[in-house]
Every structure is written in C-alpha cells, then in structure tokens.
PASE-602005 format. One record per residue: residue in one letter; residue number from 1; x, y, z of N, C-alpha, C, O in turn. Coordinates in steps of 0.05 Angstrom, whole numbers. Example, Ala and Ser with C-alpha at 12.3 -4.5 7.8 and 13.67 -1.06 7.14 Angstrom:
BEGIN
ATOM   type   seq      n_u      n_v      n_w     ca_u     ca_v     ca_w      c_u      c_v      c_w      o_u      o_v      o_w
ATOM      A     1      264     -114      156      246      -90      156      264      -66      156      285      -66      169
ATOM      S     2      257      -45      142      273      -21      143      258        1      157      268       23      161
This chain:
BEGIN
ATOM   type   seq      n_u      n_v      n_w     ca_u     ca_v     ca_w      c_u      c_v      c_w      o_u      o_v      o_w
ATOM      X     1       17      -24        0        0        0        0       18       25        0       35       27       18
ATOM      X     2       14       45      -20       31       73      -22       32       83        6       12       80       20
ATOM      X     3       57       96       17       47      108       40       47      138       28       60      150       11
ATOM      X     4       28      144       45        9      172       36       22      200       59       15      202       83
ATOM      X     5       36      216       48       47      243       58       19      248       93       27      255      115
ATOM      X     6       -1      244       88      -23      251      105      -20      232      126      -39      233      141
ATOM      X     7       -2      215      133       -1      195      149       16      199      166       16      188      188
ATOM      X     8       36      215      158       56      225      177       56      256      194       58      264      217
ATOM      X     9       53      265      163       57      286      159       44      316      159       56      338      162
ATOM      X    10        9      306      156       -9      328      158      -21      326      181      -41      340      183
ATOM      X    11      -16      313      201      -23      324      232      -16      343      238        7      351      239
ATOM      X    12      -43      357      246      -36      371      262       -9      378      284        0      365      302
ATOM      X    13        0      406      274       17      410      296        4      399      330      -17      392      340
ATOM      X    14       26      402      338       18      396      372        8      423      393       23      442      397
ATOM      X    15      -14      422      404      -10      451      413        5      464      429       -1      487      436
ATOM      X    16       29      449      439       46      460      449       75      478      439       93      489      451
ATOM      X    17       69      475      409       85      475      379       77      487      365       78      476      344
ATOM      X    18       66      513      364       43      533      345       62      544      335       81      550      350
ATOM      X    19       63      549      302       76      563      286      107      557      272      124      549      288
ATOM      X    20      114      561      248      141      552      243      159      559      252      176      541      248
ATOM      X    21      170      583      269      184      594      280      194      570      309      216      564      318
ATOM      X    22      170      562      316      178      538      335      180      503      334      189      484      346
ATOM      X    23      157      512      300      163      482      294      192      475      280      195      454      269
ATOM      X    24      214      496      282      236      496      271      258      492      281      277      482      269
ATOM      X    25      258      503      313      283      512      328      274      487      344      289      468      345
ATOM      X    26      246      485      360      253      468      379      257      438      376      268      425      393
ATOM      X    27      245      426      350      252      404      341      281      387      343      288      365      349
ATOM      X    28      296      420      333      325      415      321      345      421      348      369      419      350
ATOM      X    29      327      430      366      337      422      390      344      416      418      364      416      432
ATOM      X    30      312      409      421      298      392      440      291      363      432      293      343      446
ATOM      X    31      283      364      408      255      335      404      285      309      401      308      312      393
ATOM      X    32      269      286      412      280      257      412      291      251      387      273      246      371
ATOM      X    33      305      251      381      321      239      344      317      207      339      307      195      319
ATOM      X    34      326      199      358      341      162      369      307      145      378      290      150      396
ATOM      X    35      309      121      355      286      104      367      313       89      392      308       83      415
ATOM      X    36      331       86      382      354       64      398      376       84      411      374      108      416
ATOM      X    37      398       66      414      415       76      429      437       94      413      431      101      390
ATOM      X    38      458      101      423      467      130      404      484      117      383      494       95      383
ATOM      X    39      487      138      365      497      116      337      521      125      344      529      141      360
ATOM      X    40      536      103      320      568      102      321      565      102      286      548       91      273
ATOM      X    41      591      122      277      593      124      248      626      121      247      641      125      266
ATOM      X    42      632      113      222      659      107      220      676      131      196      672      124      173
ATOM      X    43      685      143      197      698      163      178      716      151      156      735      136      163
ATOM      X    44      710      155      123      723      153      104      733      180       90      716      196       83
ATOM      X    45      759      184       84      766      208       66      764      201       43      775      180       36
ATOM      X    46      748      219       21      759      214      -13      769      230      -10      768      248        7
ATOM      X    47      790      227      -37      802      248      -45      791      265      -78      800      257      -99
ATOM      X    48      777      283      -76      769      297     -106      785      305     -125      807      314     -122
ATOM      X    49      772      302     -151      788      304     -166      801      339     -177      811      347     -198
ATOM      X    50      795      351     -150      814      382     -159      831      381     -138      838      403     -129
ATOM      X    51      844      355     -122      861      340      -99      855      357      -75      870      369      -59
ATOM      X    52      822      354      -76      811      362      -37      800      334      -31      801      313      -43
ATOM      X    53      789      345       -5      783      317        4      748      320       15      743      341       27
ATOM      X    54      731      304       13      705      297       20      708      275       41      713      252       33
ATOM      X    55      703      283       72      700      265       92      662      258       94      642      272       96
ATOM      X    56      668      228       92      641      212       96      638      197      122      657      184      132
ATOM      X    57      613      200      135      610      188      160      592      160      153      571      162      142
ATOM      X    58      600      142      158      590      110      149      573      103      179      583      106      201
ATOM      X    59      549       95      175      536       90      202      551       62      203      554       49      182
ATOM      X    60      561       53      229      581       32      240      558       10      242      563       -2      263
ATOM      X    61      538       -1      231      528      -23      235      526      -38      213      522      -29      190
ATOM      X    62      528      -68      222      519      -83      194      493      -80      183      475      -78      200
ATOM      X    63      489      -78      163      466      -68      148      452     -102      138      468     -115      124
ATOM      X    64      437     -109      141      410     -132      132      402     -134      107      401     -153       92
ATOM      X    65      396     -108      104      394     -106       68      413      -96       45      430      -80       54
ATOM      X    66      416     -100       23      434      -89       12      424      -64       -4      422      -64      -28
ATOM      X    67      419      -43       12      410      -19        3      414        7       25      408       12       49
ATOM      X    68      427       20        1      455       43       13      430       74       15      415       83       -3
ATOM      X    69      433       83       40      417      107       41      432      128       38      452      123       52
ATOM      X    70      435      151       26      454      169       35      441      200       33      426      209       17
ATOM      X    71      455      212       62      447      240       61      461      258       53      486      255       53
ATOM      X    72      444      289       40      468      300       35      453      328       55      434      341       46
ATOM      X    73      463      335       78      462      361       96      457      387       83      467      391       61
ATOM      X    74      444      404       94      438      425       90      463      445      104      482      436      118
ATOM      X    75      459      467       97      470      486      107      489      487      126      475      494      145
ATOM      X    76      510      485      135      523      493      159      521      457      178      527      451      201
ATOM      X    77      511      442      157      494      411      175      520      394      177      544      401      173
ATOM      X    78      511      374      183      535      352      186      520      326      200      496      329      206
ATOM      X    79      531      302      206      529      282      214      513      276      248      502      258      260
ATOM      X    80      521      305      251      506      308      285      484      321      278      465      317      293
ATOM      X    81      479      339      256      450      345      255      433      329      270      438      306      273
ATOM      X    82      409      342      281      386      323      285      366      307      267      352      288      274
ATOM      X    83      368      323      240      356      296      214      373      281      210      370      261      196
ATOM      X    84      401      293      224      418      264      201      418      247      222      426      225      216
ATOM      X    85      409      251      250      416      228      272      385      206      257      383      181      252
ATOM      X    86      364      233      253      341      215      254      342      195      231      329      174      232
ATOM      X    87      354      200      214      355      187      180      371      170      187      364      147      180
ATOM      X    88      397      169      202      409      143      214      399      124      231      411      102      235
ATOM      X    89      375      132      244      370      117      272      349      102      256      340       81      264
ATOM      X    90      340      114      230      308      102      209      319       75      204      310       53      211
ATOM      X    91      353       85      183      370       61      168      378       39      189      379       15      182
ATOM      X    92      383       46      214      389       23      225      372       13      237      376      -11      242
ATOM      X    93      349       23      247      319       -2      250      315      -13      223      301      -33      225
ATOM      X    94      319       -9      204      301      -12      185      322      -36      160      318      -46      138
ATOM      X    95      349      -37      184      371      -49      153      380      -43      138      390      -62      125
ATOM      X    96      385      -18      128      399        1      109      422        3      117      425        2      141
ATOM      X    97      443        6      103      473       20       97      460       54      104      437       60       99
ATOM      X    98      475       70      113      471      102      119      499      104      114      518       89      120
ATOM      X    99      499      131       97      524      150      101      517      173       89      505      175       68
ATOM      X   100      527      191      102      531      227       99      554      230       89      572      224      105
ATOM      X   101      563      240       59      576      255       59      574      293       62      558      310       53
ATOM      X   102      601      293       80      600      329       79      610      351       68      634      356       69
ATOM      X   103      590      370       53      605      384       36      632      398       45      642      391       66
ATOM      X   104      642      417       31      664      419       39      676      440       52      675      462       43
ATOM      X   105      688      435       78      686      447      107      671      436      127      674      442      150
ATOM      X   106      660      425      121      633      417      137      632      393      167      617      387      185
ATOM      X   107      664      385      156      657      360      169      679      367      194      693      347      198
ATOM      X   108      682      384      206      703      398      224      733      410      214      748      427      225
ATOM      X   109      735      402      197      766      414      177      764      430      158      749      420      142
ATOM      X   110      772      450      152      772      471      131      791      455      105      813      444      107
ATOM      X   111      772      460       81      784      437       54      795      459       48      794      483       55
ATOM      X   112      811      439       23      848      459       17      837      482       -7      845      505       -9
ATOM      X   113      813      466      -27      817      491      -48      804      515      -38      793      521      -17
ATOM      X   114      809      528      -62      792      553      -65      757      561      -72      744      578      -85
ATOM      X   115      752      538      -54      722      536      -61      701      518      -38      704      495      -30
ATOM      X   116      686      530      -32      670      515      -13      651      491      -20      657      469      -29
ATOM      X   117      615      507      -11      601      489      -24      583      503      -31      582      525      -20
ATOM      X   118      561      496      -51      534      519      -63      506      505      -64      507      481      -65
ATOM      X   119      482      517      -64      461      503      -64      457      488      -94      441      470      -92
ATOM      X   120      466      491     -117      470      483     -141      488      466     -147      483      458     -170
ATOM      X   121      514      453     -137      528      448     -138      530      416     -148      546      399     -139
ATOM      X   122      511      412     -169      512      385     -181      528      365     -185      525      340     -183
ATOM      X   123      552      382     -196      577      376     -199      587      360     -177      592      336     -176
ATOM      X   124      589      372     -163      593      355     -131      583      328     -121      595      308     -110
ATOM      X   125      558      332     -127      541      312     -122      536      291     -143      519      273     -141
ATOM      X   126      552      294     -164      561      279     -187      583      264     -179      584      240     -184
ATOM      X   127      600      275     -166      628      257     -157      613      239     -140      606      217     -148
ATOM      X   128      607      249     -115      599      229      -90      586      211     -102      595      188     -101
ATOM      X   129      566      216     -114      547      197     -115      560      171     -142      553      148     -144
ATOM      X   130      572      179     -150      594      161     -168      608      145     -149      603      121     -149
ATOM      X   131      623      153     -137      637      140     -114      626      123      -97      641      108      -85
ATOM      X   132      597      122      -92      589      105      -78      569       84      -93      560       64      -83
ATOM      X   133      566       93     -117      562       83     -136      586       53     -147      575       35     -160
ATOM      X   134      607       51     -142      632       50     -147      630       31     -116      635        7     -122
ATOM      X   135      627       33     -100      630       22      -72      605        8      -64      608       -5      -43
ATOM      X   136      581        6      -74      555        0      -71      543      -17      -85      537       -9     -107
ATOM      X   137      538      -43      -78      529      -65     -110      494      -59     -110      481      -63     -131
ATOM      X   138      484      -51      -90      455      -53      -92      442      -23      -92      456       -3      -97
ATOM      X   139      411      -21      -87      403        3      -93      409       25      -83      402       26      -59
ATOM      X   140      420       46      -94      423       75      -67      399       90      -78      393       97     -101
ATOM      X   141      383       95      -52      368      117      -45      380      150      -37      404      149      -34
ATOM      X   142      373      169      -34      389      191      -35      370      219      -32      356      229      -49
ATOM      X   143      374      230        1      355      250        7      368      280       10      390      287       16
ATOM      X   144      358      285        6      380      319       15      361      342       29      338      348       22
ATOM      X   145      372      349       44      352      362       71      363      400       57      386      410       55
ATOM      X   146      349      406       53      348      435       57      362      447       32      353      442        9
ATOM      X   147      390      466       36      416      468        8      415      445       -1      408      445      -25
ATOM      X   148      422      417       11      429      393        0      408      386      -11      413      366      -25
ATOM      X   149      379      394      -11      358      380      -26      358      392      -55      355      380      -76
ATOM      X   150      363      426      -52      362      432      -79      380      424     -100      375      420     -124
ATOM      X   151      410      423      -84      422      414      -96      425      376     -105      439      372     -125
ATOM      X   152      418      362      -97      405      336     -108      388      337     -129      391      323     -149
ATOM      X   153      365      358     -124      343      358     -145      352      368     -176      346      358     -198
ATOM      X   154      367      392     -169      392      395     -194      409      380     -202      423      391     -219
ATOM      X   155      415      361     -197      433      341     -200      414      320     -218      418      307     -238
ATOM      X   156      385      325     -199      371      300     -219      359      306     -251      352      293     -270
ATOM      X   157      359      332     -243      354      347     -268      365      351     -295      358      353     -318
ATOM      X   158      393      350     -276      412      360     -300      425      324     -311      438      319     -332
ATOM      X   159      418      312     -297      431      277     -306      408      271     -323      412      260     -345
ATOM      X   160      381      277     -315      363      263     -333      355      232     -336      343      219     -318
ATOM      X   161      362      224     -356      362      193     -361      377      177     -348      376      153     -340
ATOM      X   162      391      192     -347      422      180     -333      423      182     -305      442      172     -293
ATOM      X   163      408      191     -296      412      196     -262      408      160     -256      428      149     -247
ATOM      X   164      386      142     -261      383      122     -247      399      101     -251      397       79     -241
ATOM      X   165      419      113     -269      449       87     -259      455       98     -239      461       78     -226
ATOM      X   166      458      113     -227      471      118     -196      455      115     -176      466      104     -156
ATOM      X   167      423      122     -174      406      119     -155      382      114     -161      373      124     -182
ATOM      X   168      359       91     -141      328       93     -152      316      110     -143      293      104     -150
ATOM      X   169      314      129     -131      294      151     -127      308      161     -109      324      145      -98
ATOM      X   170      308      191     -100      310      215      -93      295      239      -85      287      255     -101
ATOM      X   171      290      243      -50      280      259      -38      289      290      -29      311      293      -18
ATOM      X   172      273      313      -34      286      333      -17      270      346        0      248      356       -7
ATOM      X   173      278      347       17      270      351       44      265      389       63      276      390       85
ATOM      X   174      254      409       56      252      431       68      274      448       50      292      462       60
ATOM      X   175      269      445       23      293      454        4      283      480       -8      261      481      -19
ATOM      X   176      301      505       -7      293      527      -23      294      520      -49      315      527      -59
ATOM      X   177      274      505      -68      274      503      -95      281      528     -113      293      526     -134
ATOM      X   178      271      556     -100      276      576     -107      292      594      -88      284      602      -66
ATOM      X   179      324      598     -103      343      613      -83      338      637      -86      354      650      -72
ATOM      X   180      321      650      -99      314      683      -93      298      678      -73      307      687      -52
ATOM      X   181      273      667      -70      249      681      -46      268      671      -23      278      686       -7
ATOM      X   182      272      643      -23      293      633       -5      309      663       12      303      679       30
ATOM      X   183      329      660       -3      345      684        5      343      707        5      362      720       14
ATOM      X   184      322      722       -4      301      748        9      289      749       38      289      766       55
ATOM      X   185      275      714       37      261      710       58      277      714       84      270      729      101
ATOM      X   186      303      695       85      313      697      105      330      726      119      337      728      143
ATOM      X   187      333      741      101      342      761      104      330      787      117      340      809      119
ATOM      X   188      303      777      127      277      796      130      266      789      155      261      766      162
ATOM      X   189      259      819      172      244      810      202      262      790      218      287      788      215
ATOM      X   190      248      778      234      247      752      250      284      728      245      302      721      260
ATOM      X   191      277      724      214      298      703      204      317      717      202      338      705      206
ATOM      X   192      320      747      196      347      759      200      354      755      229      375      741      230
ATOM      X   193      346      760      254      354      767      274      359      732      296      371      724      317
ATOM      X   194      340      720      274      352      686      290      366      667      258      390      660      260
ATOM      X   195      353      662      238      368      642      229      395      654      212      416      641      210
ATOM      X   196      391      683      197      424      701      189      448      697      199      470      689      191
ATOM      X   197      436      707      227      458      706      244      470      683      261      490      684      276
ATOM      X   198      447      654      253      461      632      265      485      624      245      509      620      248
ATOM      X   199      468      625      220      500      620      199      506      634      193      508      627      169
ATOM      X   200      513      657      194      541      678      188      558      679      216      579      690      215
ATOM      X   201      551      669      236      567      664      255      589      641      254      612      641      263
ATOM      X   202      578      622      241      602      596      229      615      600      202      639      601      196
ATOM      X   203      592      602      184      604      616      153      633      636      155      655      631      146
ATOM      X   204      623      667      174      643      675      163      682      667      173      703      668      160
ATOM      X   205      675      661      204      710      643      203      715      626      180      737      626      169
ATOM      X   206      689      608      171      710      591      156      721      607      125      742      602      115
ATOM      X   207      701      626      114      712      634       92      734      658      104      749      667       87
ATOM      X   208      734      666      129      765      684      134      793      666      138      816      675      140
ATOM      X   209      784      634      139      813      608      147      811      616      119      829      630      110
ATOM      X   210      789      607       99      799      605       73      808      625       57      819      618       36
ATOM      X   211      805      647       62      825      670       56      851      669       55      867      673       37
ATOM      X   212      855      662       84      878      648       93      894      648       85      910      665       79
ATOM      X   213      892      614       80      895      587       59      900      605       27      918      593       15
ATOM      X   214      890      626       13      892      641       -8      886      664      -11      866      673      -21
ATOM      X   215      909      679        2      905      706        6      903      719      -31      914      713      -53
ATOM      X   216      880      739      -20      867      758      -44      838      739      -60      823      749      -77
ATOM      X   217      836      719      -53      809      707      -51      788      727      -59      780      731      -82
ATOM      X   218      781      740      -38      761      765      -38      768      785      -25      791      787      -15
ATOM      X   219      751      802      -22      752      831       -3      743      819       31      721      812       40
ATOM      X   220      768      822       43      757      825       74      743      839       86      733      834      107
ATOM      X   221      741      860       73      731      882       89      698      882       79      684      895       95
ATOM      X   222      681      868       55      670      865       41      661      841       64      644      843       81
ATOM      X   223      675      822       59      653      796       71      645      813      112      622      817      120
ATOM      X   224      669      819      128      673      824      147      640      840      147      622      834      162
ATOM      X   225      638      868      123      610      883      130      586      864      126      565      868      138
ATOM      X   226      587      842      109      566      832      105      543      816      127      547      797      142
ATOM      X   227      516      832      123      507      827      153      469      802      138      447      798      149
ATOM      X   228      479      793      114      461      777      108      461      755       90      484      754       81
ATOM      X   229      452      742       84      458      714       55      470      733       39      494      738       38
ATOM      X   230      451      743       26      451      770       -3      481      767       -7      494      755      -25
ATOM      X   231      493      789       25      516      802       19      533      775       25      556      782       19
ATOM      X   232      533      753       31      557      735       47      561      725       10      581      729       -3
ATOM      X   233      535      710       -1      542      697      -27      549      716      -41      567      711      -56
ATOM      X   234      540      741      -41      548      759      -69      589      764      -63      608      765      -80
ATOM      X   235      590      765      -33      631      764      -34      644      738      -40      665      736      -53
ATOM      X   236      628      716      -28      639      687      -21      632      673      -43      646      666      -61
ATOM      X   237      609      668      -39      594      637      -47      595      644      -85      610      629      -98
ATOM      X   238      584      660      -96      575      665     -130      603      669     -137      609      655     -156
ATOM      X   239      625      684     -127      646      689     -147      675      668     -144      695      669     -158
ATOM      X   240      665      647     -115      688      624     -113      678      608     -130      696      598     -144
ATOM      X   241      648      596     -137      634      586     -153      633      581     -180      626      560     -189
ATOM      X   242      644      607     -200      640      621     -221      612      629     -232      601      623     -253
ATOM      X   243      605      648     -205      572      669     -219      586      683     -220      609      682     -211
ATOM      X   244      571      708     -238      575      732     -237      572      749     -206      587      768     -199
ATOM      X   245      551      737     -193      540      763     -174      517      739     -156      512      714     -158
ATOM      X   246      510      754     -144      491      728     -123      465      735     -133      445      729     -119
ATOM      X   247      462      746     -157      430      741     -179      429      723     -188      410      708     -188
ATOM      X   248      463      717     -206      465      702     -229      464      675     -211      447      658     -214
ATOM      X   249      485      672     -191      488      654     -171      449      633     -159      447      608     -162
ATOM      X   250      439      641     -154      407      649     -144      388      634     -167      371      617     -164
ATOM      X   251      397      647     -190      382      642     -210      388      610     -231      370      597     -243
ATOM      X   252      414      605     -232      426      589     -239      424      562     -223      415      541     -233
ATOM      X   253      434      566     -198      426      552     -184      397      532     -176      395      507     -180
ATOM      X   254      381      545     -169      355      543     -170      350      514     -184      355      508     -207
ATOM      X   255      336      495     -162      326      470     -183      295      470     -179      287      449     -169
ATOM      X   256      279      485     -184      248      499     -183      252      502     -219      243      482     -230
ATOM      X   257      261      515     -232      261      514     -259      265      491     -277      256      488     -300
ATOM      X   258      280      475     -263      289      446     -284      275      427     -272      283      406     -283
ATOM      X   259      254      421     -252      242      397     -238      224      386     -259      208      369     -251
ATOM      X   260      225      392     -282      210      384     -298      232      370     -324      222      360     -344
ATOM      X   261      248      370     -322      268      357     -333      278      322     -317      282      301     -329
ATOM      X   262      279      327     -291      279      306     -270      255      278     -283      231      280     -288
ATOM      X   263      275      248     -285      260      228     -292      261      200     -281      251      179     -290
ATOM      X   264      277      204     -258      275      179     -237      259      191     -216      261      215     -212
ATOM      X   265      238      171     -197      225      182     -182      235      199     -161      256      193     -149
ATOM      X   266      221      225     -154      238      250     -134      211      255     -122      190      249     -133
ATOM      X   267      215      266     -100      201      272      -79      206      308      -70      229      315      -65
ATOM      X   268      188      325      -69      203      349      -54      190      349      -26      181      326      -25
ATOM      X   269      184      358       -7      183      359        9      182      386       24      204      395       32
ATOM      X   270      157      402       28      158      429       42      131      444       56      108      445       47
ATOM      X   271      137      450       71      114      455       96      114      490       89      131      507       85
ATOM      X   272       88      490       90       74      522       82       82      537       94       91      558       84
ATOM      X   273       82      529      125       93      548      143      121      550      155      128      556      178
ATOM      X   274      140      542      125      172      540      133      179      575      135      171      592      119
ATOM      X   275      190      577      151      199      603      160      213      624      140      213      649      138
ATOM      X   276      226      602      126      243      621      104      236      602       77      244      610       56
ATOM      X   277      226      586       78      218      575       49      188      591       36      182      571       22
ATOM      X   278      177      602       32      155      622       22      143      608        6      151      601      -17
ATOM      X   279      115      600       20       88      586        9       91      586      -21       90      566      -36
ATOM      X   280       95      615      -30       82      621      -55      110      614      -69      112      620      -93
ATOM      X   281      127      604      -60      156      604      -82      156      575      -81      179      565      -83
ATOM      X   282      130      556      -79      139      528      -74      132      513     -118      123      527     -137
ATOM      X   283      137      493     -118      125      490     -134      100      475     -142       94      459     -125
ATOM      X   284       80      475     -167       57      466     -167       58      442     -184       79      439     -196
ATOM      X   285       44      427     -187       42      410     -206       46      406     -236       50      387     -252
ATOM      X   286       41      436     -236       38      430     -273       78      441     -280       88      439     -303
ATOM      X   287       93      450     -256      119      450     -257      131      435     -256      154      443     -261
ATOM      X   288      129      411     -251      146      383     -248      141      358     -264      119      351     -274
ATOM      X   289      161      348     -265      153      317     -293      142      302     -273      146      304     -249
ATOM      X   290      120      277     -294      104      267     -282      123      252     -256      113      246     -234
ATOM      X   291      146      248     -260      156      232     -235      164      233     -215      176      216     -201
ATOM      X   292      155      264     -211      160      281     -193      136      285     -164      113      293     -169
ATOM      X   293      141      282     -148      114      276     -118      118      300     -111      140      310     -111
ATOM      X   294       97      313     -103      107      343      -82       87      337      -57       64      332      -62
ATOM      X   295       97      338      -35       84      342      -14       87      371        3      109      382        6
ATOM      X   296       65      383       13       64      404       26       41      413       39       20      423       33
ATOM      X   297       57      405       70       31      396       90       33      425       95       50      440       87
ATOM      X   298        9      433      114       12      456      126       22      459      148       17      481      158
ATOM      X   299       37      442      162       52      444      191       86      434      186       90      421      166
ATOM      X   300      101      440      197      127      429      203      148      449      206      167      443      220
ATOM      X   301      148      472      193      173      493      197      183      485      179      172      473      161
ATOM      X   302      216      494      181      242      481      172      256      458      183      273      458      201
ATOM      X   303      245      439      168      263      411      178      252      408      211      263      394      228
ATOM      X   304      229      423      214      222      408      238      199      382      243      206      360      250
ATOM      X   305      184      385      240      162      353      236      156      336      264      150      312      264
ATOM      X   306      160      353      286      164      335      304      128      330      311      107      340      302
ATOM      X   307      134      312      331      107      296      339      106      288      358      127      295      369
ATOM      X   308       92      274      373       82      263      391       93      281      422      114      294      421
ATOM      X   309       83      280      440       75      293      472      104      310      467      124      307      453
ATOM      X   310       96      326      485      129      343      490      144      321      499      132      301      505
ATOM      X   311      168      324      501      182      344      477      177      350      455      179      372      445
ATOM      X   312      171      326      441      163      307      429      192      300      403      215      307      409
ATOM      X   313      187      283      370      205      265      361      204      269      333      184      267      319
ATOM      X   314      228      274      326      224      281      301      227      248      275      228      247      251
ATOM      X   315      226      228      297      233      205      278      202      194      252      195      174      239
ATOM      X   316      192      220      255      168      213      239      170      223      205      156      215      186
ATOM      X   317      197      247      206      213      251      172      214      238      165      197      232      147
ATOM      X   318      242      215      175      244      194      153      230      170      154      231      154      135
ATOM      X   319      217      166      173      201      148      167      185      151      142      186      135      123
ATOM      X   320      169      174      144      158      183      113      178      182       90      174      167       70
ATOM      X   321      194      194       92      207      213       65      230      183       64      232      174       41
ATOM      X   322      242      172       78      252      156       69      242      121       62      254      103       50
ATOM      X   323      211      122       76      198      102       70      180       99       38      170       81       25
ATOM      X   324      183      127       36      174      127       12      196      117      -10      189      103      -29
ATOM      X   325      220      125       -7      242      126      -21      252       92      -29      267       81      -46
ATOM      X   326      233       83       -6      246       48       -1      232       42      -15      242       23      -27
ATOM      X   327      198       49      -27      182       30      -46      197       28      -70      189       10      -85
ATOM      X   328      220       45      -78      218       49     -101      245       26     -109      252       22     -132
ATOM      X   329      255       12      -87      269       -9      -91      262      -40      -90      246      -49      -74
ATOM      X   330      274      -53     -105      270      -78     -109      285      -96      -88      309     -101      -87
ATOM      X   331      264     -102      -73      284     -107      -47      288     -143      -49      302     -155      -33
C-alpha cells in the first residue's frame, strides 16, 4: 500500500508547537532523534578530483539489506544534525547502509581549495554519488535536507536519463527550490535576527581560514561588512563558484526551474509554514515531470516535523520521506 504524505505528515501540529518559528528551532533542539541507542559512524576520506578531500561518515552497523541510504546536509549541517541522527536511527531499525557525505568544510576541517560548497552544486554531487556508486552493489536511495535537497534535485535534473544508474529515487526535504524568495526571505524581520545570524556566525571564520589558505580570494573588508545571505554569497559563495553576482548565482542555481526535466522518481518535500521557504515560491504540479511527488503539508517549519507529547520526536521525517524512497526499490 503507497504510504500517503497525510499519514505522517499532515497532523496537526501539537498545541504546544504553534507556528514555524517553533516548529523549527525546537525540534532541532529539543525533540527525541534516536528510536535506539546513540549511533556510532565510521569516517572515510575521498580524495576529489581538484586534490581536496570529502570526509564521509559511514553508520558503523551491519546493514541486513543491501540498500545504501545516503544524506546529503543542509547548510552549515553535518552528521550530528538532528535529521541526520534521525535518517540514521530510520536506516538502522530498518537495515539500510547510511552514510553522509559532507560538503566541503563541513565535516570539522577547513578543505584545501579555493572553493567551498553551493546550493546548485551538481557537480559535486556527481562525484559522490559516483563514488558510492563504485563502492555499492545494490540500490542507493538519496535525500537531501534543505541546500542539499536543492542541490540533489539539480543534479537530478541535470543527469536526466542517466541519473538512475547511480540511484532509484531521490527525496528533498525543506529545500529552497527557489534561491531568490529563499534568500530574500531569510534576510527579513524575525529570520534575520535568529536564522542570518546563526549561519554567518560559522560561515564567516571559515571563509576568513579560507582567505587564509589564499590570500586575495576576496575583499575582507566586504565579507567582514556583510550582515546577510545576499551580501555573504554575493563576496563568497557566486564568485568562488563562477557566478557573476549572487543574482546570477540564485538564479542558476535554482532546481524549481528544471524539476521538470527530473526522470527517476523525486520527492520534494515542504511545509507552508517553513519560515524562510515562502508558500508562494513552492512548486505546483503542472511544474514538475510526471515523476516528480510534491508534498506540502501545512505544519512542520524548517526541517522540523516533530510529533508526539512534548518534547516530542522528530523520527516521523524519515520514516515518511525515506519510507517512501524504499518503495521504489527492489528489495
């Protein structure tokens, strides 16, 4: 039987949980992650082919089935996230292989080139997913929470036919499909003064180490004033990248325009009332190829979804978003 987005997902918030602003923060760091006990992951370095390195966290258990899950983090995320605990704690009740790789910086070490990571960044997600492709005899599934969702969904876009030698279906999870409202939104009221300034607080050390690391990079004095997304990608992110400007960057980027190119099954995933994702910038049906699912409940925030009594548990995401991901394998 299909499992149906309304089963998890369109409950009612809790009333102790009113509004995205709280279905966002307290999820991510109050609510229960762990059906079991705390996970153990094992660390692999690749090495990329412009000679940096991509550290992967391997969930340390034997896996039952032969079917490889992998996440790819949002923003500033990593392996301790609280979706990535929950998406690990799913794969190992459930018999899955799990592994996160982290984009680059991400995984506690500042990477050698001259370049970080971007919400578009297909390219990227073309190596990894080759690589484990390469290391993986059975099906990989493949979710990406937030930056990492849009950038997956671009990735599936831009492979096309070809995406499902590497993976059977592909979820994204609380993803700015569109990096303009995205990055307007957050820049405004409320999200400037809590989620801006949670990541330009980590963002800007690491792009001042990577200065560093290559002095004349950019203008210091330029990133140092920058007090929003706008200004951090228009110094950092669009011109280490090769955009012009954080329009071209925004616009290019963006996998809301090509979801209709996408032809192995994809999932998006986004709650009305995400704080900085904007109702009206989501996409509709007649924007996506038929193989494309959109869900969009009216409760959850950003990447929050939690449930049941206070605190309460956010293990009710992947149960959905990655239970769905499992029909689409031949198990």
């Amino acid at each position: 039987m299909p499992l149906k987005s309304d089963m998890l997902l369109e409950q009612p918030a809790a009333w102790w949980l009113p509004g995205g602003h709280l279905q966002t923060i307290w999820p991510a760091l109050f609510s229960r992650r762990l059906n079991g006990p705390p996970l153990h992951f094992r660390r692999e370095r690749w090495t990329t082919p412009d000679a940096d390195f991509i550290d992967v966290d391997w969930l340390d258990k034997q896996a039952s089935k032969n079917i490889l899950l992998v996440l790819f983090h949002g923003l500033e995320g990593s392996s301790q996230s609280h979706y990535a605990q929950a998406f690990a704690d799913w794969a190992r009740e459930t018999g899955l292989a799990f592994a996160l790789p982290h984009f680059r910086g991400c995984s506690g070490q500042i990477n050698l080139a001259p370049r970080a990571y971007h919400s578009g960044d297909f390219q990227e997600i073309n190596f990894i997913l080759n690589q484990f492709r390469h290391r993986h005899s059975g099906p990989i599934i493949a979710v990406g929470v937030s930056l990492g969702g849009n950038a997956l969904l671009r990735w599936a876009a831009e492979m096309g036919q070809e995406a499902d030698k590497l993976v059977t279906a592909v979820a994204a999870v609380s993803s700015p499909l569109d990096l303009a409202a995205g990055g307007y939104a957050i820049g405004r009221g409320l999200n400037r003064q809590i989620y801006t300034r949670m990541f330009l607080r980590s963002m800007k050390p690491k792009a001042l180490a990577k200065l560093a690391q290559h002095p004349g990079l950019f203008d210091r004095q330029v990133l140092l004033a920058a007090n929003d997304l706008y200004a951090f990608d228009n110094v950092f992110t669009a011109p280490l990248h090769g955009f012009r400007n954080v329009e071209d960057y925004w616009a290019r980027a963006s996998a809301k325009p090509h979801l209709h190119r996408i032809r192995l099954p994809a999932l998006a995933l986004n709650a009305k009332n995400d704080p900085f994702v904007p109702a009206s910038s989501l996409p509709l049906v007649r924007d996506v190829a038929p193989s494309v699912t959109l869900w969009q409940p009216s409760h959850g925030g950003h990447v929050g979804f939690a449930q049941g009594r206070w605190p309460g548990h956010v293990r009710g995401l992947p149960d959905a978003v990655a239970g769905w991901l499992l029909q689409h394998c031949e198990v």
